[in-house]
N, C-alpha and C positions, 0 to 999 in steps of 0.2 A: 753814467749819465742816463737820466730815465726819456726814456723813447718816447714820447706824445702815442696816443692811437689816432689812427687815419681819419680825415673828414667824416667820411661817411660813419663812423663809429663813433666820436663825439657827437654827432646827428642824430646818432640812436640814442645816444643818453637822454640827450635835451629833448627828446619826442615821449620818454618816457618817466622825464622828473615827473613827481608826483605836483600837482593843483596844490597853492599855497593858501590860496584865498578866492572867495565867491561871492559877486555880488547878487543876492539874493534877488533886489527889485528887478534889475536886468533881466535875469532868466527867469520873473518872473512876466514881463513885459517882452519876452521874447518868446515866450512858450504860448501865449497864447490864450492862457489859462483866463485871464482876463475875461476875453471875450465869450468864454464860458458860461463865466460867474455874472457877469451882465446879463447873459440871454436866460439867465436859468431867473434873474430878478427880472426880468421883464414876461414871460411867461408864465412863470407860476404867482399868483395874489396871496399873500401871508405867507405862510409855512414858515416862521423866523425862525426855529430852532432845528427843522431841515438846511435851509441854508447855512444854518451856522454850521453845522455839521461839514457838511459838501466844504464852506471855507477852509475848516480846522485842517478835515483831510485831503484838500491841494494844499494847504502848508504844510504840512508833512510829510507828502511826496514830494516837493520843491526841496523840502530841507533833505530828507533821503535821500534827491538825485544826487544834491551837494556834495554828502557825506561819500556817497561812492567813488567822486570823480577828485575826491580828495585823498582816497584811501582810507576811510575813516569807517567804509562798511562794504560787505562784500555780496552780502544777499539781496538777494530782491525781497522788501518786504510782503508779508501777505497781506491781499486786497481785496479777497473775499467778504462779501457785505449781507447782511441782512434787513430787509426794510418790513417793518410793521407797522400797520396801522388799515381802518378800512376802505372801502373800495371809495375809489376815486377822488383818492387826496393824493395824486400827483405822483405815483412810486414809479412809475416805467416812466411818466417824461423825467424823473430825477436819473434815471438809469440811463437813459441816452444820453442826458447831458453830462454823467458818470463816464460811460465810453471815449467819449469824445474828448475828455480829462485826461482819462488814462491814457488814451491816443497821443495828445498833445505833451504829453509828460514823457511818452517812452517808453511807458509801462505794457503798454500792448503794442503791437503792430499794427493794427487795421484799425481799432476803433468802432466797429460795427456792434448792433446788440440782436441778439439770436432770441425771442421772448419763447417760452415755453410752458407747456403744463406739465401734469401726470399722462395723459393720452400721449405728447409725443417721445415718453421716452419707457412707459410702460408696457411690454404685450399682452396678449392675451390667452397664450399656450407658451410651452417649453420652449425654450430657445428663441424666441423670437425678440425677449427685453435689451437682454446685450446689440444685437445689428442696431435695433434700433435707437439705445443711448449714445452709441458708439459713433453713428452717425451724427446725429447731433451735436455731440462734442466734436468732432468733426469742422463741422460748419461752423461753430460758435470759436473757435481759435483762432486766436489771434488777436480776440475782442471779448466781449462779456456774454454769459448766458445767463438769460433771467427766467427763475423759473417762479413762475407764479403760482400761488396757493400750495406750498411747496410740502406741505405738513401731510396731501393726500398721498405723498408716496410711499407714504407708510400705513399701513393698516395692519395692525398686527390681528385684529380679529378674525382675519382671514389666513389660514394656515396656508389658503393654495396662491396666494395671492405671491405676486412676480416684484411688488415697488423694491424689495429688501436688495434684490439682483442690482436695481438701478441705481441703488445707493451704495451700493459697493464701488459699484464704477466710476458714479461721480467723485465718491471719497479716492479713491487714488489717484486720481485726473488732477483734482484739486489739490493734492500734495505732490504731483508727480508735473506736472506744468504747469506749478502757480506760475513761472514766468511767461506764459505765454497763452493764460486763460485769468479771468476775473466772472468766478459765479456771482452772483446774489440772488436769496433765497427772500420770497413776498410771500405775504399775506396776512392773514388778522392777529392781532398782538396776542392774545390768550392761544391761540391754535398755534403760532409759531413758538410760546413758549414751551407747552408740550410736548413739541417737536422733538425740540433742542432735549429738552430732558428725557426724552425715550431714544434719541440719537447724539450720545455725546460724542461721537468721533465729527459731526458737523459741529458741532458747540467749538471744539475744539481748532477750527480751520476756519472760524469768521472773527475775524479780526474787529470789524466796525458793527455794530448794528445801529440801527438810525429810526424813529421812533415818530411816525408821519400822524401828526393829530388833525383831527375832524376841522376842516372849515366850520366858518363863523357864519351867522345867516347873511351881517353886511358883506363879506366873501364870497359868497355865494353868488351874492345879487351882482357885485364888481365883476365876476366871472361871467356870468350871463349877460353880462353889455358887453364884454370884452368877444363871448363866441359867435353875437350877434353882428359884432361891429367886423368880424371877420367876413361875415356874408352879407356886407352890407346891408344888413337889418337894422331898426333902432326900437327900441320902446315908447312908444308914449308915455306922458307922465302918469296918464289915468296905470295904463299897464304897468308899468314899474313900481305903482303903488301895490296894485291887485299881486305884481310876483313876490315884493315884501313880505305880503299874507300867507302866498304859496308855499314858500320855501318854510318854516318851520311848522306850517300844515303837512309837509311834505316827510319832516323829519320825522314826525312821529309815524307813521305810516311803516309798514314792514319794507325790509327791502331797500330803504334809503343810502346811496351810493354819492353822496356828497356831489364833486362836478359831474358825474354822471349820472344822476338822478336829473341835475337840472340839464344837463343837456337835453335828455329824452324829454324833460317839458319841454324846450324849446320848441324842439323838433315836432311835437305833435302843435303847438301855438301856431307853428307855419302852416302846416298843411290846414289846418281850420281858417288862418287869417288866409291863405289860397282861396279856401272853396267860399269866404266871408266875398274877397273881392270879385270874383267868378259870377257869382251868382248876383251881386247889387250892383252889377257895372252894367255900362249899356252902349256905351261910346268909349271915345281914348283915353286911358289912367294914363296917370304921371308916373316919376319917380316915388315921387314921395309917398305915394299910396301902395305902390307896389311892395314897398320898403319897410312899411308900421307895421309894428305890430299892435295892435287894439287892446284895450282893458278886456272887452269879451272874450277874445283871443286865450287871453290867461284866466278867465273864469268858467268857463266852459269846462275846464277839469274839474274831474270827478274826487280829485283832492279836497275841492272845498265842500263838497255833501256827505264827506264820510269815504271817501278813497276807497281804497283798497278794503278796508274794513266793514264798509256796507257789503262790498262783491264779495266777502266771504261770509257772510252771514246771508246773502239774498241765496247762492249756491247751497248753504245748509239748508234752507228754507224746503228749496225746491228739491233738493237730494229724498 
């Protein structure tokens, strides 16, 4: 007659049957991911085929956790990313919102994003590159390290140059605790493609790359009421006509950094529409004055006489 095994031994079985079945929505409406994917559409204006991306890759981790907790995979997969495209279409707020994915997924511990360049992981004499990357990764465990314009850690035309040390460490880091680090490597699409072809052991350890294209000029303008409407500013109609103008005056200009190009108009709009109300007040301003910004406000830039491009030709003049 066959002997049963003890409670507590049947308890161990049944604590370690294998997951039959997973209801997908559920853990997907429990993890959180949701409220991600909402803040990252409320935050960023256009970018639909970044978003889709970010989508594709929480279904994927959603379905990966699955597959784990089913028996059906055993590795962690790799989450190493690369994001291309230029300045200021959105790539570090896509990578917080990234962290906070992977956080809520399981994929990391902490969640936290560590942003960096060449300066903080490069030295400047012998021995000083390793403490310094070494550190960094360091800090950035647990959670994502985003190193920005990531292509300058290589210069091969410099024989004394230290970037090669710091790409060595990254690359074993990156294979050696992809469970417990998530790089992603930014910056311009042609410069990162180079990269990759003069560095294929990084080719080789990024799993996603994601492909950030240039705002629209109506995106732009959407963005600029949106950063306004954050510090309670607003446009006039005169002025939101005059910034319409701005913005692809703006683009052709050297140096054009999409939301960060128009932030800095902002930000100089303000301080003009300041010293505007300062100087033609005389008694108590309202709200609502304190708050406009004026058509003159946005014309006042030197974008519409020829920007940047008269200033370097009036410098040659004088040179």
């Amino acid at each position: 007659m066959a002997v049963e095994g003890s409670a507590e031994e049947q308890a161990d079985e049944v604590s370690i049957s294998p997951i039959t079945e997973v209801d997908l929505q559920k853990e997907f409406a429990d993890s959180g991911v949701r409220e991600v994917l909402d803040e990252l559409d409320q935050v960023l204006i256009g970018l639909e085929p970044v978003k889709t991306r970010i989508r594709e890759t929480a279904a994927l981790l959603l379905v990966d956790r699955a597959r784990i907790s089913m028996g059906l995979a055993s590795e962690t997969p790799t989450l190493h990313m690369s994001f291309s495209g230029n300045p200021g279409t959105g790539k570090t707020t896509v990578a917080l919102k990234m962290a906070d994915l992977l956080q809520r997924l399981g994929y990391v511990r902490k969640g936290h994003l560590v942003t960096v360049t060449r300066d903080d992981l490069v030295g400047q004499y012998i021995g000083h590159t390793a403490p310094k990357t070494k550190e960094v990764l360091k800090k950035a465990m647990g959670g994502v390290l985003f190193i920005d314009e990531a292509y300058y850690l290589y210069r091969p035309e410099n024989e004394r140059d230290y970037g090669q040390e710091a790409i060595e460490i990254l690359l074993q880091v990156m294979e050696n605790n992809r469970d417990d680090l998530v790089v992603i490597l930014a910056g311009y699409s042609d410069k990162m493609d180079k990269f990759f072809e003069s560095n294929p052991g990084f080719r080789s350890r990024i799993a996603h790359h994601i492909t950030f294209p240039d705002y629209s000029d109506s995106e732009l303008l959407n963005i600029s009421e949106l950063m306004l409407a954050e510090q309670n500013y607003s446009l006039s109609d005169s002025a939101k006509s005059a910034l319409s103008e701005y913005i692809p005056l703006r683009r052709q200009q050297p140096h054009f950094a999409n939301a960060r190009s128009v932030r800095n108009a902002l930000d100089r709009a303000r301080l003009r529409q300041a010293k505007r109300v300062f100087e033609s007040t005389n008694g108590p301003v309202d709200a609502q004055i304190l708050s406009t910004i004026e058509e003159q406000d946005i014309r006042a830039s030197r974008v519409f006489t020829g920007g940047l491009d008269s200033d370097k030709k009036a410098s040659k003049c004088q040179a």
